[in-house]
Wavefront OBJ file of the C-alpha trace (Angstrom):
o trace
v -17.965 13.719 -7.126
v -14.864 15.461 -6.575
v -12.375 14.788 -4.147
v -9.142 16.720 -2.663
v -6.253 14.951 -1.259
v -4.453 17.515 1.059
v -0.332 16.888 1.117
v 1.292 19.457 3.780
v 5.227 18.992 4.010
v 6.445 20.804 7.512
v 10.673 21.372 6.926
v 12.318 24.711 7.857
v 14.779 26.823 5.619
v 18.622 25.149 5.169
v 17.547 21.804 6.481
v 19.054 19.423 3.614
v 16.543 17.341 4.182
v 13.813 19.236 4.197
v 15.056 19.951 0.556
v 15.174 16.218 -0.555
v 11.766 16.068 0.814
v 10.669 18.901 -1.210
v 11.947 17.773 -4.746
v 10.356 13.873 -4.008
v 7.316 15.499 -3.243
v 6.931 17.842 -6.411
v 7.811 15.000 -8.675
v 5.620 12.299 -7.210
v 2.657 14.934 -7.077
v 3.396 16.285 -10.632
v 3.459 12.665 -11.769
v 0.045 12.024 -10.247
v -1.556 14.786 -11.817
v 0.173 13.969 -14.966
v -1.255 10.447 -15.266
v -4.401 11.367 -13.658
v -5.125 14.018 -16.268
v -8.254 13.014 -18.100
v -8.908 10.070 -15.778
v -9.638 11.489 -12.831
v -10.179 15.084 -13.454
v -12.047 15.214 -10.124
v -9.095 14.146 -7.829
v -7.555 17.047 -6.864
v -4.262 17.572 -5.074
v -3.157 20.641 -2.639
v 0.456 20.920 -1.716
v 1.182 22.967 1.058
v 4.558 23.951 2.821
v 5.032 25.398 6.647
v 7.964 26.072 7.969
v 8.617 25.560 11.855
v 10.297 28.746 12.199
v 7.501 30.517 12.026
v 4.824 28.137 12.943
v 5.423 27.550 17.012
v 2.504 24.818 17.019
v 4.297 22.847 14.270
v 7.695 23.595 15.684
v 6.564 22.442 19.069
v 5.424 19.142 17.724
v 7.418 18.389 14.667
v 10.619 20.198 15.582
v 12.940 16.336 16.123
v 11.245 14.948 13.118
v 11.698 17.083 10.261
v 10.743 16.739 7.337
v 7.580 15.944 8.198
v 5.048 14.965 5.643
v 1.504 15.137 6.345
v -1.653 13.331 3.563
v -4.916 15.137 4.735
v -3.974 15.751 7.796
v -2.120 12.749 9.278
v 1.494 12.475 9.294
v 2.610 9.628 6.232
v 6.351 9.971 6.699
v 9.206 12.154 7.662
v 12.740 12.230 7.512
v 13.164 10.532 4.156
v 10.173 10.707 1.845
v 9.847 7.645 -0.032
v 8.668 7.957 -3.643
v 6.794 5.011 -3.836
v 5.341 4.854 -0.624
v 4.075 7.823 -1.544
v 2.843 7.717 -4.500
v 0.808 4.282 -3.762
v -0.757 6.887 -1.000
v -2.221 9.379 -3.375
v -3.372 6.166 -5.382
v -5.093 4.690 -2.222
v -6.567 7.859 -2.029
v -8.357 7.568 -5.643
v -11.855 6.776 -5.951
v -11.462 4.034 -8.154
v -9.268 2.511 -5.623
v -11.690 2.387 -3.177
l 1 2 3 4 5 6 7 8 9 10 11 12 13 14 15 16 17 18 19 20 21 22 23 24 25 26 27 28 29 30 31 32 33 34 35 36 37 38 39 40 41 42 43 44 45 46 47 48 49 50 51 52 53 54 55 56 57 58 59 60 61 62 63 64 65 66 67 68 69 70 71 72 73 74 75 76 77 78 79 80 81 82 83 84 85 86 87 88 89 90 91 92 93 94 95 96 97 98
């Protein structure tokens, strides 16, 4: 059984903290798949990025809260991305953690 976990990080271009956001998430995702290689072949991870100023739904509903970041579908965090807290979401996530 295979499974996807969907990560979707909503920021716009020069927002410095849309840029944190971005380099938390690529390292906690890379270190996922890195330790998950092997083990859990079948856990799969999308990483997605929309940017408000182009996206007037996401604007419209994200536009105070930026960065905004989203685990299939519902929003996990935004402002500051916390590593951990993060992380231990993708592991929830995991069939063996069910």
């Amino acid at each position: 059984m295979s499974q996807t976990i969907n990560v979707a990080l909503v920021g716009k271009a020069g927002c410095h903290l849309c840029d944190d956001a971005r380099v938390v998430v690529n390292a906690v995702i890379g270190d996922f798949r890195a330790q998950n290689t092997g083990v859990a072949r079948h856990v799969q991870v999308n990483f997605v990025e929309h940017d408000i100023l182009v996206n007037e739904e996401l604007a419209n509903k994200y536009h105070d809260e930026i960065p905004v970041l989203l685990i299939n579908g519902k929003v996990h965090n935004y402002w500051r991305i916390d590593p951990e807290r993060f992380r231990a979401a993708l592991e929830e996530l995991t069939p063996w953690s069910l």
